[in-house]
C-alpha positions as CSV (number, residue, x, y, z in Angstrom):
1,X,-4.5,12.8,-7.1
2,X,-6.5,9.9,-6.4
3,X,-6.8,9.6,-2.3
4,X,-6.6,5.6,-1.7
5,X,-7.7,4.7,2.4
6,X,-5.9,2.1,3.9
7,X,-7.6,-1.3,5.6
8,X,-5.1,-3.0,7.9
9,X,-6.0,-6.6,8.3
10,X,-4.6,-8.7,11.7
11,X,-6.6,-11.2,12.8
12,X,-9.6,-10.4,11.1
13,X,-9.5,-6.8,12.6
14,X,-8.5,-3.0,11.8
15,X,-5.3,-1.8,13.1
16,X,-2.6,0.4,12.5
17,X,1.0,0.8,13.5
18,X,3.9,3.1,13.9
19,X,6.8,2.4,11.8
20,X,5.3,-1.1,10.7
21,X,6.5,-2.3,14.6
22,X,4.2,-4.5,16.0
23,X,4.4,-3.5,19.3
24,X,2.6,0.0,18.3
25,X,-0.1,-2.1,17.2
26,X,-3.6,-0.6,17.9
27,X,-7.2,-2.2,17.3
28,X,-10.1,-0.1,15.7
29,X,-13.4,-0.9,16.8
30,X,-15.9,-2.1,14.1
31,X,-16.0,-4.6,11.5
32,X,-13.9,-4.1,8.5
33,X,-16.6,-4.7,5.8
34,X,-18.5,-2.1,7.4
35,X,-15.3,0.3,7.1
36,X,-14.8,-0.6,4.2
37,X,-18.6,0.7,3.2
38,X,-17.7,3.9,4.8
39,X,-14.9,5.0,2.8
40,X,-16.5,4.0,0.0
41,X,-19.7,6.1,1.4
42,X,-17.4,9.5,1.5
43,X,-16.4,8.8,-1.6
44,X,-13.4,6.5,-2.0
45,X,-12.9,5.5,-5.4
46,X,-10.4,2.6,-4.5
47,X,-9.5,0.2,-1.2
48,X,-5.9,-0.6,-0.3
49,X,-5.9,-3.5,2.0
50,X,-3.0,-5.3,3.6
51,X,-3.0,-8.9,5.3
52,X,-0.5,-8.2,8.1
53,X,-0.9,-11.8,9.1
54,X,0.3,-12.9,5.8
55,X,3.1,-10.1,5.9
56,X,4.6,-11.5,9.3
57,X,4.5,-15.2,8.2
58,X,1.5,-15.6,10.7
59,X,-1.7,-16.7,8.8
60,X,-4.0,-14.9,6.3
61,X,-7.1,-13.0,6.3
62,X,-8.0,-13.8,3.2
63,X,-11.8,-14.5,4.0
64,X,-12.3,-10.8,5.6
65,X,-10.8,-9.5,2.3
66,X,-13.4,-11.5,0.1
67,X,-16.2,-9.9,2.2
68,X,-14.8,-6.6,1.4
69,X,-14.3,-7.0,-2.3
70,X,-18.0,-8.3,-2.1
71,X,-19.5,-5.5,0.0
72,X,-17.1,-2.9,-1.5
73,X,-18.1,-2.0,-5.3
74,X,-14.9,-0.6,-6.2
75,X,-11.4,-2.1,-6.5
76,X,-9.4,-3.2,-3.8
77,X,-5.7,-3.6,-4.3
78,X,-4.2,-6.4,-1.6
79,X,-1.2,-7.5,-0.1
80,X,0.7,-9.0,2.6
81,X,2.4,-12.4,2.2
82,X,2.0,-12.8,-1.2
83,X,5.0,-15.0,-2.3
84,X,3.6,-18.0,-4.8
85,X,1.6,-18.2,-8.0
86,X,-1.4,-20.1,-6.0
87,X,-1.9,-17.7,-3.4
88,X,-2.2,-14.9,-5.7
89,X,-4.5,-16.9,-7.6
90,X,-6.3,-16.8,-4.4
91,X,-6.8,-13.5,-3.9
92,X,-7.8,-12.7,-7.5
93,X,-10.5,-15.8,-7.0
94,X,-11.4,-13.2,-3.6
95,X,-12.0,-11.0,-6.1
96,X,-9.3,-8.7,-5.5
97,X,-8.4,-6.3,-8.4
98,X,-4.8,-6.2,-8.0
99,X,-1.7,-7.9,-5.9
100,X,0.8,-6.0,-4.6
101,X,4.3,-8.2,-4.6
102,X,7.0,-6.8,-1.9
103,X,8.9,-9.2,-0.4
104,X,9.2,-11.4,-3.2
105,X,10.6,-9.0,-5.7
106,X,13.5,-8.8,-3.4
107,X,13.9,-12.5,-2.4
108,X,13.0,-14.4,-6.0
109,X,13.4,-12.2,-9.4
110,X,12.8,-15.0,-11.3
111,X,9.4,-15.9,-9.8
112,X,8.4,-12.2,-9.1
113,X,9.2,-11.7,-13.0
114,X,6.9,-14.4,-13.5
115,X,3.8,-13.3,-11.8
116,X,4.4,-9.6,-13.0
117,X,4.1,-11.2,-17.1
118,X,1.6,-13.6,-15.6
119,X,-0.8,-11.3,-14.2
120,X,0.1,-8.3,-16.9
121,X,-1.6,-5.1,-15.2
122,X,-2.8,-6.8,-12.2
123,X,0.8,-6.5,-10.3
124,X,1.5,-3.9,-7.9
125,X,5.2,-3.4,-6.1
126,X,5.8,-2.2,-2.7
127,X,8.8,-0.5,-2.6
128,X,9.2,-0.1,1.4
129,X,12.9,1.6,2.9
130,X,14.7,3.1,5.4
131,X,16.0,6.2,3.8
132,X,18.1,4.0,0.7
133,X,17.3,0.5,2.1
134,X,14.5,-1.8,1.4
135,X,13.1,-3.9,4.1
136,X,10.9,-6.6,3.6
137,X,8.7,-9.4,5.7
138,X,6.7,-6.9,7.1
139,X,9.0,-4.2,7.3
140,X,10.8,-6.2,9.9
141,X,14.2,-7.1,7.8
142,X,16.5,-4.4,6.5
143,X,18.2,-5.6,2.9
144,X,21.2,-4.4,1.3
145,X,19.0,-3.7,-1.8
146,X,18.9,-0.2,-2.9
147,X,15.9,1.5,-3.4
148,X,16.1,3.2,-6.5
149,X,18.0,0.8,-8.0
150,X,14.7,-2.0,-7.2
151,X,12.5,0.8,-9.1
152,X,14.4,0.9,-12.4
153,X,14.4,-2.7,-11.5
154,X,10.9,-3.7,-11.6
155,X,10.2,-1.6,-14.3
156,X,12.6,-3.2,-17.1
157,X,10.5,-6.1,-15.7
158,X,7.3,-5.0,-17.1
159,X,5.7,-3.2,-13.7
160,X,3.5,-0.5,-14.2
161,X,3.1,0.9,-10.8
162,X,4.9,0.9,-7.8
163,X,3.6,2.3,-4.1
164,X,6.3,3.7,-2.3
165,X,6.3,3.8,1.5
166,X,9.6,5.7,3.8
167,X,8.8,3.4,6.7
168,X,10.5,6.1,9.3
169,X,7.3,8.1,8.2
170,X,4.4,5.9,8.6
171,X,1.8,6.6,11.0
172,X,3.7,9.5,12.0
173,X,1.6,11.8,11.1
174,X,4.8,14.0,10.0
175,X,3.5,14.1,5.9
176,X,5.0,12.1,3.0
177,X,8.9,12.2,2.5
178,X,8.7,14.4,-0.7
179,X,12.6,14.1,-1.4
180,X,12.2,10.3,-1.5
181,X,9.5,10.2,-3.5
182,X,10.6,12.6,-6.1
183,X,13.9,10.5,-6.5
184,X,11.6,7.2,-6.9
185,X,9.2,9.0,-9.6
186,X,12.6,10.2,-11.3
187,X,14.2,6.6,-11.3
188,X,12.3,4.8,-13.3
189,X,9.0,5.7,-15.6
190,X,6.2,3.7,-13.7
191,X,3.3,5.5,-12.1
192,X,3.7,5.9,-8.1
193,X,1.5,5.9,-5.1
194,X,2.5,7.7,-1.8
195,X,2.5,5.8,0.9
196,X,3.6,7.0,4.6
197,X,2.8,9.8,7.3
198,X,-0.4,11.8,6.0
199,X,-1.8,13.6,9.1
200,X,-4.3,16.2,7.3
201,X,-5.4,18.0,4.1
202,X,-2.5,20.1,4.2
203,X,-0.3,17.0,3.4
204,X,-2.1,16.3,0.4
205,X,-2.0,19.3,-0.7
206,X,1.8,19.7,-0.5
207,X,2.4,16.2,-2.0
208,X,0.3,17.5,-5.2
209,X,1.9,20.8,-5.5
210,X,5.4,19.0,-5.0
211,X,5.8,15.8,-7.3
212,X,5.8,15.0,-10.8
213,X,2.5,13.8,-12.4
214,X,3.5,10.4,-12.4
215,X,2.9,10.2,-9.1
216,X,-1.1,10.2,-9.0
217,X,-2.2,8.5,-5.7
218,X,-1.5,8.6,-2.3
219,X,-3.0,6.3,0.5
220,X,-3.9,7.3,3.8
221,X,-4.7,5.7,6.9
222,X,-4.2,6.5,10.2
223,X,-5.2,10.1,9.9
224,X,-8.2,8.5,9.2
225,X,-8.8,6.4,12.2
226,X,-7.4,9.1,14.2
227,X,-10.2,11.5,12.9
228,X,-7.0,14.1,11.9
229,X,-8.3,14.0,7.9
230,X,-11.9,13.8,6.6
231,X,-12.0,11.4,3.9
232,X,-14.5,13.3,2.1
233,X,-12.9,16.8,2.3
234,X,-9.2,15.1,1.7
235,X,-10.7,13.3,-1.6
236,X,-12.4,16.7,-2.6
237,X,-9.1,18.9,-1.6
238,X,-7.0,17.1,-3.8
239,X,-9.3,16.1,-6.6
């Protein structure tokens, strides 16, 4: 179980939020490269970072993510806002390893099916609900789309991967939704990354021992910030 820590981008900044809402937005001191060369210090083997800017139609950060793919050493997997060929182009050019495509699977099959072909093995999808319904722009819009059904979806599409996030649960601190993620690991055959409401060890722990193999990473972030996990110990726990 490969533990993945999670770099929040607004305004050139950490932060993290409850639920994805805005308004539960909280700043981290420091910069960002430099946290970035602290996970990677206790170990981190891989960086997931998100441009909430780009996410909520506001802007991008896309300059603070080059510094931390330059700084960083390992991959970093990025997204928030990514919606055309150019921008992903972008990002790669950042020297980003891998995109991760959310909204746009939902909103533009055709073009999403494009840059999944396009970019063979460099396309992640976020697969972000509300129990059975996805949401997209940032979490802010609920869609009729099912979950499961967007799985077997992007899979018959040629995706390899998808990270799975049960908004209700992030930055909770109340552990993954197991349920959920067993029924997105059993919908399709992709690989999976847990995404959502990791408070400590123990939460590893019980996603390991409680999910099929195909589900082989997790990311984590507030625990983190909030000093609830060691990234160290959590990476070596799990391991």
């Amino acid at each position: 179980m490969l533990v993945v820590p999670a770099i929040d981008l607004r305004d050139g900044t950490c932060v993290r939020m409850k639920q994805g809402d805005p308004t539960t937005e909280i700043e981290y001191a420091g910069d960002p490269v430099e946290r970035a060369r602290a996970f990677v210090d206790a170990g981190a083997r891989r960086l997931h970072v998100i441009d909430l800017d780009g996410a909520f139609g506001a802007g991008e950060n896309l300059a603070a993510v080059e510094q931390i793919c330059t700084s960083a050493g390992v991959p970093v997997q990025m997204g928030g806002g990514i919606r055309t060929v150019m921008h992903a182009e972008r990002a790669f050019a950042a020297g980003v390893s891998e995109i991760i495509l959310g909204t746009l699977v939902v909103e533009d099959e055709r073009l999403a099916r494009h840059m999944i072909n396009r970019f063979a093995g460099r396309v992640i999808v976020a697969i972000d609900a509300r129990g059975s319904q996805v949401a997209t722009h940032g979490w802010q819009e609920r869609t009729p789309v099912d979950r499961d059904a967007l799985v077997r979806h992007v899979a018959q599409w040629g995706a390899s991967r998808v990270i799975f996030t049960e908004i209700r649960r992030d930055g909770m601190g109340e552990g993954y939704d197991i349920e959920a993620l067993n029924a997105v690991a059993n919908a399709a055959e992709v690989k999976v990354t847990a995404s959502g409401g990791a408070r400590n060890i123990e939460d590893l722990r019980e996603l390991k021992s409680s999910v099929p193999l195909t589900v082989d990473s997790c990311i984590v972030g507030s625990a983190l910030y909030n000093g609830t996990m060691n990234l160290r110990e959590a990476i070596a726990a799990v391991a």
